[in-house]
C-alpha positions in Angstrom: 97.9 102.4 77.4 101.1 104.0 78.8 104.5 102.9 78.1 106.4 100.7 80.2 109.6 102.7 81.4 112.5 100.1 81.1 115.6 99.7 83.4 118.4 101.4 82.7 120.4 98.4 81.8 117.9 97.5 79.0 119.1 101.1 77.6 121.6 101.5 74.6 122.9 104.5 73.4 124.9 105.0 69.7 126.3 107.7 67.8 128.1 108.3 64.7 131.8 109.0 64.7 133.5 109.6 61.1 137.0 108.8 61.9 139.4 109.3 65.2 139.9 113.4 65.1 140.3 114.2 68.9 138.1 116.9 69.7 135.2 114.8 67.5 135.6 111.4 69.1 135.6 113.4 72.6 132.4 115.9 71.4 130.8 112.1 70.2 131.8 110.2 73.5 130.3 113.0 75.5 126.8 112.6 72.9 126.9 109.3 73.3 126.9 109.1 77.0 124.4 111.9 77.2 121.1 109.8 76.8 122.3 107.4 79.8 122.8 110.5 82.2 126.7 111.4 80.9 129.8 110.1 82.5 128.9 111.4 85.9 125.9 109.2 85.9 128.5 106.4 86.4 131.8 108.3 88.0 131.2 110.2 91.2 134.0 112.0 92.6 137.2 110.7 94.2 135.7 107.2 93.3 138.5 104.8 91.5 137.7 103.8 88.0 139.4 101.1 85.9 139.1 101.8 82.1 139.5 98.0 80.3 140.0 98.5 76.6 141.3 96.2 74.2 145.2 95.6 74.2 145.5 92.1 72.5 148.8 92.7 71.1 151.1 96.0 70.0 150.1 96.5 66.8 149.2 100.2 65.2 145.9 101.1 65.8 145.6 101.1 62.2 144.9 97.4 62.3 141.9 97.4 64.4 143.4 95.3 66.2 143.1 97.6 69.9 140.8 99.9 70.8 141.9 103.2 69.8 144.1 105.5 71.8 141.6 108.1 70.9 138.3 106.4 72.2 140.6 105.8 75.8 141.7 109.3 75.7 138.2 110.7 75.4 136.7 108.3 78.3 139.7 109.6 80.1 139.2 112.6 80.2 135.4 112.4 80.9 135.7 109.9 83.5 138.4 112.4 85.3 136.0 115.4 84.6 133.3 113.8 86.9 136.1 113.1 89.5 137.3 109.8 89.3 140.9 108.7 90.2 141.8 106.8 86.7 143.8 103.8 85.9 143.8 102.1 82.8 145.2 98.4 81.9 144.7 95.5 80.5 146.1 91.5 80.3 148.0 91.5 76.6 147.6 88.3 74.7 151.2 88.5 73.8 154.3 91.1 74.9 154.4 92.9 78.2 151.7 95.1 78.9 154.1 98.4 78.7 155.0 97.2 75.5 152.0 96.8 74.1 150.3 99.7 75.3 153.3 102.1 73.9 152.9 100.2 70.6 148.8 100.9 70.4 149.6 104.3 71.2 147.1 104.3 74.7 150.3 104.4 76.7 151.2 108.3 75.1 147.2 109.6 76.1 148.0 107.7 79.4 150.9 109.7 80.7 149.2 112.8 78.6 145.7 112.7 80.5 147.5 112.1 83.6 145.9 108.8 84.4 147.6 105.9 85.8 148.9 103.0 83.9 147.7 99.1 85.7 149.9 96.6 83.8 147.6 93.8 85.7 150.2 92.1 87.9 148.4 90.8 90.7 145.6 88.2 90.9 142.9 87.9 93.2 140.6 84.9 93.4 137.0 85.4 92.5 133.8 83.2 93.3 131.4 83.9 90.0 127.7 82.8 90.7 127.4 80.4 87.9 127.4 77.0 87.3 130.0 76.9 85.1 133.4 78.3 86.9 133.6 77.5 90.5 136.8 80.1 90.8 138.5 82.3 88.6 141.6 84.4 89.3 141.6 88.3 87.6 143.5 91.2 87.7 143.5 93.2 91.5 143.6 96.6 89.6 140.2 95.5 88.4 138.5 94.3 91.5 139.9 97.4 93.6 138.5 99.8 91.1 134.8 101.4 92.3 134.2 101.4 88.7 134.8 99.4 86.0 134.4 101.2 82.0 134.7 98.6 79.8 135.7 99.5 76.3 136.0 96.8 73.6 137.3 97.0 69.4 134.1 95.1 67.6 135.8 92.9 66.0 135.2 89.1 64.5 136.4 86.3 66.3 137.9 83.1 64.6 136.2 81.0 68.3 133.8 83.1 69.3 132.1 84.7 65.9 132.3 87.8 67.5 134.3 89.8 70.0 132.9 92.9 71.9 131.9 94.1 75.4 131.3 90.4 76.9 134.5 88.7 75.7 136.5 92.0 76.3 136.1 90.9 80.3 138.3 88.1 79.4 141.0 90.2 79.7 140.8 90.4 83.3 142.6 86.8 83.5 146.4 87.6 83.9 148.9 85.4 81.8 148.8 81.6 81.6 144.9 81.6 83.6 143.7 82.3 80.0 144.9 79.1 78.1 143.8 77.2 81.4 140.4 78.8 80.5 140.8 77.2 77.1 142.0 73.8 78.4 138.9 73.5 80.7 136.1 74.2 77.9 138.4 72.1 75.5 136.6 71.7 72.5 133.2 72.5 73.5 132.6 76.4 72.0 129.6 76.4 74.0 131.2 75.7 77.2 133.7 78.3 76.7 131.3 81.0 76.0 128.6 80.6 79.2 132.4 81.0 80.6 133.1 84.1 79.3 129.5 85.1 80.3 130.0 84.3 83.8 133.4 86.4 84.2 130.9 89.5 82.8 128.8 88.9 84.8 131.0 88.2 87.9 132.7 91.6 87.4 129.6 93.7 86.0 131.6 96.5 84.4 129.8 99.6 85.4 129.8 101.3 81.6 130.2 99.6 78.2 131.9 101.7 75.2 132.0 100.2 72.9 134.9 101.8 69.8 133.1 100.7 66.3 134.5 103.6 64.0 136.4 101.0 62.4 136.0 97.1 63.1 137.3 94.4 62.2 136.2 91.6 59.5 137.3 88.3 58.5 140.0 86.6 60.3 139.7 88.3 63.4 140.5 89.1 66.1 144.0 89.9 65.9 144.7 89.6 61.7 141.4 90.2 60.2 140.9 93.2 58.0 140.4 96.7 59.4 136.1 97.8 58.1 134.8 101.4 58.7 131.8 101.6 60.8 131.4 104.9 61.9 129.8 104.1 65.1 129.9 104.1 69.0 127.7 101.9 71.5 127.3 102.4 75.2 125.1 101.1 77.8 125.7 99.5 81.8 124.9 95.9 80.2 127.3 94.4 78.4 125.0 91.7 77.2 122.6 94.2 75.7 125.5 96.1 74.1 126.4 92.9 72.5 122.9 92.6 71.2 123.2 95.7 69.7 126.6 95.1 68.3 125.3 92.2 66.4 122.8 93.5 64.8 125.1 96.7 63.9 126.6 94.4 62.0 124.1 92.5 60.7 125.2 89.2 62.1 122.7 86.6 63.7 122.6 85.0 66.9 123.9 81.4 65.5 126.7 83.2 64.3 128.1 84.5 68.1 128.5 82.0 70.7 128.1 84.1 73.3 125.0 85.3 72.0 123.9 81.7 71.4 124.6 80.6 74.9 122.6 83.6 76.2 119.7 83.1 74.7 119.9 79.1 75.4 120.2 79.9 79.2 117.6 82.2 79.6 119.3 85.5 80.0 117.8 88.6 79.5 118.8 91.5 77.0 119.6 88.8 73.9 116.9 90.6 72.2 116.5 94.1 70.8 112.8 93.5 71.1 114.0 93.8 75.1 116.3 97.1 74.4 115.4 100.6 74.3 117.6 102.0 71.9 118.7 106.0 72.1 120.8 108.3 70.2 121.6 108.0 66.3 118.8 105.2 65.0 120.3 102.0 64.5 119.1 101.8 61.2 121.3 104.4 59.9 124.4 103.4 61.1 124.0 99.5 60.2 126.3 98.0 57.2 125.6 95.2 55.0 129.3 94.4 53.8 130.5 92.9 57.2 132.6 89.7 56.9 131.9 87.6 59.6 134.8 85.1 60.5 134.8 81.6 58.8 132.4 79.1 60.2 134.5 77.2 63.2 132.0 74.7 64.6 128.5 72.9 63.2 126.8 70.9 65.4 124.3 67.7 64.2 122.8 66.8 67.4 124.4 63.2 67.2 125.2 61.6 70.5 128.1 59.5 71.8 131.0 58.1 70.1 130.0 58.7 66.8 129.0 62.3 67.4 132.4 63.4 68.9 134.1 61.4 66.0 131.7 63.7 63.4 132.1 66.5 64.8 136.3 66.1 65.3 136.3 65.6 61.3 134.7 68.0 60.7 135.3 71.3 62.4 137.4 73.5 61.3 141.2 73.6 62.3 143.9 76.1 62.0 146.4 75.5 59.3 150.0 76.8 58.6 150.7 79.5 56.1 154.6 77.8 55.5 155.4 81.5 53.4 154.4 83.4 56.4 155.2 81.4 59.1 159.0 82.8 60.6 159.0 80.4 63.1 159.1 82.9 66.0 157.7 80.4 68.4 154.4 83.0 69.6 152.0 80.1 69.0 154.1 77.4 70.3 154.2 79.2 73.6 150.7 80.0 73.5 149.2 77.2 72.2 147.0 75.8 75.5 147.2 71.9 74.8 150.6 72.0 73.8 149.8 70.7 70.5 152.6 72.9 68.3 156.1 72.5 67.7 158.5 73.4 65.1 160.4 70.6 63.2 162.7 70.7 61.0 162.5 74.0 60.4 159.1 73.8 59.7 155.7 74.7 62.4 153.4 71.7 62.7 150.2 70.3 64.7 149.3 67.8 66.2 145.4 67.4 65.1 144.9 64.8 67.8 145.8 67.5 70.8 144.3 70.7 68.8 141.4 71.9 70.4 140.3 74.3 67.8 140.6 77.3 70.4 142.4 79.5 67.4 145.1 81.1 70.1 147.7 80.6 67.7 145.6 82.2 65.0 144.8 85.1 67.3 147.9 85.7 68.5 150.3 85.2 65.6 152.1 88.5 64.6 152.5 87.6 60.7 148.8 86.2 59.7 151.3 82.5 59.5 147.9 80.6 60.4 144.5 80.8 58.5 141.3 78.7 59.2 140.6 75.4 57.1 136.9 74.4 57.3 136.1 70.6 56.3 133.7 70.1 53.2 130.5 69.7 55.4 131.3 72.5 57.3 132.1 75.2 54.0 128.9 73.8 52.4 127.4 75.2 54.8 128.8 78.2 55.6 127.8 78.8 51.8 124.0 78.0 52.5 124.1 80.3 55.9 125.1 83.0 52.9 123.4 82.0 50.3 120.4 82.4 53.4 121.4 85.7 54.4 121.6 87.2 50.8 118.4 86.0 50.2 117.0 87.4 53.9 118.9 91.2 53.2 117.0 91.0 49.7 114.0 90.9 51.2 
């Protein structure tokens, strides 16, 4: 019987990438990309193209917080070797976008490479075409762009269980429209993730690179450890470079919400059954030592009152480090419900207004808020590792 040939969105590419030399991450970008028809398959000339990386904060890219001014460089420089017109930018979680991208470092191959910076002023009104979000407002650079290269950090997330190409697009909201984001889904996880899923999907990123020579573990996304990977991921599907970035990692669909939302709504490329996967064999770049993010969320199918009252007992919350906390007001600002204030010298939250969105974790400079899980909730977190252990072993 002959092979089906699958779309080229079902396609993933990955390659191996030791470290952040120049001329290697450039010679791997260019592998990478090779599989799926190179750059040009994507950039034609004069045509404008909007690189979207990862600038959640200005910290070195040593953290793994960013994607790394090398990965940008290399795209760069491909993407303006197949003629596009380049601009790169992104919406900062915290600082001016300037400022940030000076601090990561992907200002300097900016203004080296010649491209232009887009510090994502404007805002246009966009109409997705899911149920979920009626409107959404995101960055002009982005929608004026003939080509959108999205190019996420994989990273954990404290909310989401995982951060990569589909929760990158986020960054396309400019400023406060975030926590508005946050203040709509409220505490529903779920809610928030088909969101993210439908600002993907409204602006379909052309290309997905995705930088996972080193991740980030734990306590992600912004003050989680830095965890070599030695890997890149590409693909025109987000969602299937997602997949792909899951299983790189070894982590299961119940532990993303994205993922989980993906699969529960019927959209294609949530399995790798569905992918065709190219370049390096997955196998040999997966790790087993991965940390995911603590367990944020359990759900017991109990309706009503009762349910909600569970469920607000025992979810996790975020909880103040007093030693690290210097009071510098980042979360306070941030926070989308308003529900931190300092007192007496001292940070506090109000439990009753928290709506377990982890900004202030994210976003805090000094790792001043960690993640406390409720007994029912670290039980199991233990049995989903106890599970896995036992699963790997086999």
């Amino acid at each position: 019987m002959t092979a089906v040939a699958l779309p080229p969105s079902n396609r993933v590419s990955l390659a191996a990438l030791d470290n952040y030399d120049p001329d290697a991450t450039e010679a791997a970008v260019r592998s990478l990309l090779a599989p799926l028809g190179g750059m040009e398959a994507f950039v034609k000339p004069g045509q404008k193209v909007l690189i979207k990386p990862n600038m959640l904060s200005g910290k070195s890219p040593k953290r793994a917080v960013t994607t790394h001014p090398q990965i940008v460089r290399a795209v760069i420089r491909l993407a303006m070797a197949s003629g596009g017109r380049v601009s790169v930018g992104d919406s900062p979680g915290i600082g001016s976008p300037t400022l940030v991208a000076r601090k990561t470092g992907i200002l300097e191959v900016i203004k080296e490479t010649g491209a232009r910076f887009a510090p994502f002023t404007d805002s246009v009104i966009v109409h997705p075409k899911g149920t979920t979000l009626q409107q959404i407002e995101v960055a002009k650079d982005i929608l004026d762009a003939d080509v959108i290269i999205n190019v996420p950090k994989l990273k954990t997330h404290q909310m989401m269980g995982l951060t990569c190409a589909v929760k990158n697009m986020f960054g396309a909201l400019i400023g406060m429209r975030k926590p508005g984001m946050h203040l709509q889904a409220g505490t529903d996880k779920g809610l928030f993730a088909r969101m993210l899923l439908e600002i993907c999907e409204a602006l379909e990123p052309s290309l997905n690179i995705v930088d996972a020579v080193v991740g980030m573990q734990g306590e992600g996304p912004g003050n989680g450890d830095p965890v070599k990977i030695g890997a890149l991921l590409a693909g025109s599907s987000a969602q299937a470079v997602d997949t792909v970035a899951a299983a790189l990692v070894k982590m299961l669909p119940d532990q993303i919400f994205t993922q989980q939302q993906a699969l529960a709504t019927g959209r294609p490329l949530t399995r790798l059954t569905e992918l065709e996967l190219v370049g390096t064999p997955l196998a040999e770049l997966q790790i087993n030592h991965f940390r995911a993010a603590k367990m944020t969320d359990i759900n017991f199918g109990i309706p009503g009152y009762f349910g909600r009252r569970l469920k607000h007992l025992l979810t996790a919350h975020p909880q103040v480090d007093h030693q690290n906390c210097v009071r510098c007001h980042v979360c306070v600002k941030h926070c989308p419900p308003q529900a931190m204030a300092i007192a007496n010298d001292l940070l506090n939250i109000n439990y009753d207004l928290c709506i377990r969105c982890f900004c202030c974790q994210e976003l805090c400079p000094h790792a001043a808020l960690t993640t406390h899980q409720g007994l029912v909730l670290r039980l199991s977190s233990r049995l989903h590792r106890i599970n896995r252990t036992h699963k790997d072993g086999n």
